[in-house]
Backbone as CSV, one residue per row, in Angstrom:
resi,resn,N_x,N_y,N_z,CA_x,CA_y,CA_z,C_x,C_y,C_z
1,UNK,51.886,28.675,-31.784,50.576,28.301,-31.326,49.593,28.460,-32.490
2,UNK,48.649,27.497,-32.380,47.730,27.570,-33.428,46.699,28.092,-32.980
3,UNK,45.975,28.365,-35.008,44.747,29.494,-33.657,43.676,28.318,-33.370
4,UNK,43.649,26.917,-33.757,42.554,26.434,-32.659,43.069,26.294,-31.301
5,UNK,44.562,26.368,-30.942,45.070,26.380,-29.950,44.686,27.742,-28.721
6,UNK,44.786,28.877,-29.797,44.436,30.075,-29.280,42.930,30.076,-29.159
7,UNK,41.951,29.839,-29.998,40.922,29.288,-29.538,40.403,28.503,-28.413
8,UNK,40.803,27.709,-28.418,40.884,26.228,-27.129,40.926,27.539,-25.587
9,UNK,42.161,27.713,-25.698,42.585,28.820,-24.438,41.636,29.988,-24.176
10,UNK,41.139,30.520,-25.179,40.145,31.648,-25.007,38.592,31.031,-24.592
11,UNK,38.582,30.128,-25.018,37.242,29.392,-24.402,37.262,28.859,-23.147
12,UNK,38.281,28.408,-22.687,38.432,27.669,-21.196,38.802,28.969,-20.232
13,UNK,39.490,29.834,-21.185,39.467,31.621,-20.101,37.933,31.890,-19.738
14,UNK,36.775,31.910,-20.629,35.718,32.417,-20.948,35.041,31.346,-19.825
15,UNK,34.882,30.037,-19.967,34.344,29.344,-19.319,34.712,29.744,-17.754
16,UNK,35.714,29.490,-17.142,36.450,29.874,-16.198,36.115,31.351,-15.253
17,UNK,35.808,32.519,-16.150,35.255,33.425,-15.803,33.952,33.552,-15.721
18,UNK,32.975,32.805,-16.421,31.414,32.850,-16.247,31.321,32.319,-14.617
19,UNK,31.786,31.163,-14.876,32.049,30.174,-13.685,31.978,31.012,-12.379
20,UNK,33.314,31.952,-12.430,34.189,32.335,-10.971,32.150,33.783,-10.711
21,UNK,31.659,34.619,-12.085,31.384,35.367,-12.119,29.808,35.085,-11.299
22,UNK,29.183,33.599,-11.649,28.418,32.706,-11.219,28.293,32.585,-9.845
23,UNK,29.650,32.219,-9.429,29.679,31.817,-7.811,29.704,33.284,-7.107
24,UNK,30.123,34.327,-7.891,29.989,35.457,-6.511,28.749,36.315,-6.871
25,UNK,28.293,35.733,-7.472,26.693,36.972,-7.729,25.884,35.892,-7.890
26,UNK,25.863,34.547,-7.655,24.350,34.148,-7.479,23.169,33.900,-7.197
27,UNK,23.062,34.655,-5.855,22.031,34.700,-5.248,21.340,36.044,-6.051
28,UNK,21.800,37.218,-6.534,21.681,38.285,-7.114,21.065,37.616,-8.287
29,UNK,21.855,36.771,-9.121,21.261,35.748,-10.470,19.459,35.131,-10.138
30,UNK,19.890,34.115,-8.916,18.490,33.872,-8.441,17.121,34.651,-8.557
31,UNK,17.968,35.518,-7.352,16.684,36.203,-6.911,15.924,37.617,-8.215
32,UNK,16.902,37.802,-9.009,16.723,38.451,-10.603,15.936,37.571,-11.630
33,UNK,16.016,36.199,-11.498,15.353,35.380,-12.405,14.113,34.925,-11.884
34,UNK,13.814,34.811,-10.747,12.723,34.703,-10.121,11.701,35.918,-9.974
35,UNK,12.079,37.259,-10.118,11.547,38.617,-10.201,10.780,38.426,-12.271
36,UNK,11.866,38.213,-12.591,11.503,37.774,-14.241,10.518,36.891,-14.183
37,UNK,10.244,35.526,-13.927,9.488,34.810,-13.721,8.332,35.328,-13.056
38,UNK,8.038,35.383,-12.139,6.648,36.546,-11.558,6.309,37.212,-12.465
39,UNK,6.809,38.515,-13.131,6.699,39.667,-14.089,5.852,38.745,-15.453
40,UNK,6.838,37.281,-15.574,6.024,36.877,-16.888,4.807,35.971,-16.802
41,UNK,4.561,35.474,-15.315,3.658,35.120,-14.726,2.429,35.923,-14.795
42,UNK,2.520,36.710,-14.179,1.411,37.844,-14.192,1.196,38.616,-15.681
43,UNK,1.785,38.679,-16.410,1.703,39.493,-17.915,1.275,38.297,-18.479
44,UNK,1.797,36.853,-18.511,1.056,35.849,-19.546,-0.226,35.550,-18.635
45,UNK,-0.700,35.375,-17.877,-1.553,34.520,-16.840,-2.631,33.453,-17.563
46,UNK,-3.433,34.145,-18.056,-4.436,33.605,-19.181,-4.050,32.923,-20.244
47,UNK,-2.301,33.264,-21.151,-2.412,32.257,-21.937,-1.396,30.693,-21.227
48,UNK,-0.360,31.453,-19.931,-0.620,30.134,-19.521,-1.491,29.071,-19.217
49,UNK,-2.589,29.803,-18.193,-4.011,29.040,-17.953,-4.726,28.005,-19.110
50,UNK,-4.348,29.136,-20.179,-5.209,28.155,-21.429,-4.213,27.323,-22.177
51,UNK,-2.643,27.296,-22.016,-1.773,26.297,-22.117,-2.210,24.776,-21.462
52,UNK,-2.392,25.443,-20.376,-2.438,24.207,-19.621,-3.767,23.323,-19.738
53,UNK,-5.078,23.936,-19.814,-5.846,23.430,-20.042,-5.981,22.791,-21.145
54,UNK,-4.942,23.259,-22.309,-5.098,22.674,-23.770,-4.244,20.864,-23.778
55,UNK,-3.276,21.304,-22.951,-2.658,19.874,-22.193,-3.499,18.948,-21.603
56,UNK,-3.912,19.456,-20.641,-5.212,18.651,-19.940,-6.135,17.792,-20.587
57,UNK,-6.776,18.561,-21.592,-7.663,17.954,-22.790,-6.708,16.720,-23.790
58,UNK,-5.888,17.547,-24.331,-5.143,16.704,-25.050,-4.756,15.408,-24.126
59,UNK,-4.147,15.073,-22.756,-3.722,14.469,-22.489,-4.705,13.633,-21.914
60,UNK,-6.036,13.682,-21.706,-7.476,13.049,-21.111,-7.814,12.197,-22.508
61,UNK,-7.841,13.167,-23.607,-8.411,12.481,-24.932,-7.311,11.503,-25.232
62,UNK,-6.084,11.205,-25.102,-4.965,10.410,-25.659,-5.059,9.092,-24.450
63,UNK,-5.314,9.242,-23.555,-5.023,8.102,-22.166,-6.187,8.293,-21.791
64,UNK,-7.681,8.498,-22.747,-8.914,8.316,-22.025,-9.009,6.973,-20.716
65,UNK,-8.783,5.466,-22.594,-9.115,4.382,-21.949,-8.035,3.921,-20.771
66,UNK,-6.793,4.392,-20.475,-6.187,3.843,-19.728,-6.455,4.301,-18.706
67,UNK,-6.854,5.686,-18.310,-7.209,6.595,-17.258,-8.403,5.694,-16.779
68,UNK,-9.302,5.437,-17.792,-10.713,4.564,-17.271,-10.397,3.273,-16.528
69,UNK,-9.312,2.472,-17.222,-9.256,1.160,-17.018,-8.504,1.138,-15.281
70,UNK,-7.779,2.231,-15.210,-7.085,2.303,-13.876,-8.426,2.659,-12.722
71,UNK,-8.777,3.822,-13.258,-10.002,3.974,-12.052,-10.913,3.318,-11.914
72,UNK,-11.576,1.984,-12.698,-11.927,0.986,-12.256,-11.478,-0.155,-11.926
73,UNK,-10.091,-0.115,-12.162,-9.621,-1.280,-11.043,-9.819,-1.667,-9.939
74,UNK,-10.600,-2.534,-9.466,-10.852,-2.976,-8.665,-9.594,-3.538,-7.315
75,UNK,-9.884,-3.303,-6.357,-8.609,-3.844,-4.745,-8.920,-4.245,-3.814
76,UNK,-8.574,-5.154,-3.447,-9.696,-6.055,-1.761,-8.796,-5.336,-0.674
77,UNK,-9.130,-4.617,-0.136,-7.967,-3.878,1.487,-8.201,-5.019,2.286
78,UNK,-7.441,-4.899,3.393,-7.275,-6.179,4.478,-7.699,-5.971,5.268
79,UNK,-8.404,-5.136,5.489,-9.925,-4.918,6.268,-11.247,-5.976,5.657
80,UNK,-10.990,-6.216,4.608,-11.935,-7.267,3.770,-13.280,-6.692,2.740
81,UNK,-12.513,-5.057,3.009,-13.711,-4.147,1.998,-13.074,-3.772,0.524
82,UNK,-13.928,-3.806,-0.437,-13.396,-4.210,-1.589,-13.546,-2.489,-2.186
83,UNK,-12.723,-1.244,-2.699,-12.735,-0.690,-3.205,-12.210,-0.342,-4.797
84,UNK,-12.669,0.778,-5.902,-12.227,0.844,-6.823,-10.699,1.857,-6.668
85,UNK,-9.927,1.816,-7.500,-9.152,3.301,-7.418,-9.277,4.616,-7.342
86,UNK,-10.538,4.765,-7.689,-10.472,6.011,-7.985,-11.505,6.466,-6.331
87,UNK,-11.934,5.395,-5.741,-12.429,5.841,-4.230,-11.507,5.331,-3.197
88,UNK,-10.626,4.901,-3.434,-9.560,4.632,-2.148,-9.844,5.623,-1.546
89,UNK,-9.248,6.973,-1.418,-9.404,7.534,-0.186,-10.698,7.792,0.658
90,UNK,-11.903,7.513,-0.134,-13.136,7.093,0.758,-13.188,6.245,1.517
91,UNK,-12.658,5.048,0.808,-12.561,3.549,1.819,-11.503,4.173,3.078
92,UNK,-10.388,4.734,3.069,-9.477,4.609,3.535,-10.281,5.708,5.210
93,UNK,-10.942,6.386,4.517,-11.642,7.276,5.733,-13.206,6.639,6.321
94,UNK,-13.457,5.161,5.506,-14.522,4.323,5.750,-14.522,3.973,7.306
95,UNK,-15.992,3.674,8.108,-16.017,3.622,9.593,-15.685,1.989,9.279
96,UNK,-15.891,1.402,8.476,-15.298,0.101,8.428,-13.545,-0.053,8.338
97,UNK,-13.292,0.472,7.380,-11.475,0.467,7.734,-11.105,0.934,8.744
98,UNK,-11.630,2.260,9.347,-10.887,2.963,10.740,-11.089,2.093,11.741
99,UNK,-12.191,1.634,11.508,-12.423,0.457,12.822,-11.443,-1.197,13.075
100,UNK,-11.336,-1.478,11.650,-10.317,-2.312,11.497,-8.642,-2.728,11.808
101,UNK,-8.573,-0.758,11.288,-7.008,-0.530,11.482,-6.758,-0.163,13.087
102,UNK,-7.790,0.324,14.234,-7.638,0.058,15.132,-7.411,-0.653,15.910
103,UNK,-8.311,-1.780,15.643,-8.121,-3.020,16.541,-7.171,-4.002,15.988
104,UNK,-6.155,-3.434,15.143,-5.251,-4.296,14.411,-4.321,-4.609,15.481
């Protein structure tokens, strides 16, 4: 036997045992990585917060104009009232649409 042979075999042993070691303690795995997660939740809080906000910015300043061009898109509903995107759900709670979609 060669040793990538002996190799080969010691890795598919290794794999094989993570595997079997996986299926009978994983809820223990879970519920341990989710305790971790909280712990680093609460200890980072603020520089996640300011992660995210640094995304936010970055990603507003990069897709300003497309962000713009979508929320003024203009849409005729079949009620016959003409809203932009970015107020659909006004129209959609409008006494003109509710009244429409009733008597539909």
């Amino acid at each position: 036997m060669t040793r990538k042979d002996l190799y080969a075999k010691h890795r598919d042993r290794e794999i094989a045992y993570s595997k079997a070691y996986y299926e009978l303690h994983k809820e223990e795995i879970k519920e341990k990585r989710k305790e971790q997660q909280q712990i680093y939740r609460d200890n980072n809080r603020e520089r996640i917060r300011e992660r995210s906000r640094e995304y936010s910015r970055a990603y507003k300043e990069a897709y300003r104009e497309k962000i713009a061009e979508k929320n003024n898109q203009k849409y005729t509903c079949e009620c016959g009232g003409r809203y932009s995107h970015k107020n659909k759900y006004i129209h959609l709670r409008s006494k003109k649409h509710i009244k429409f979609t009733e008597n539909k």
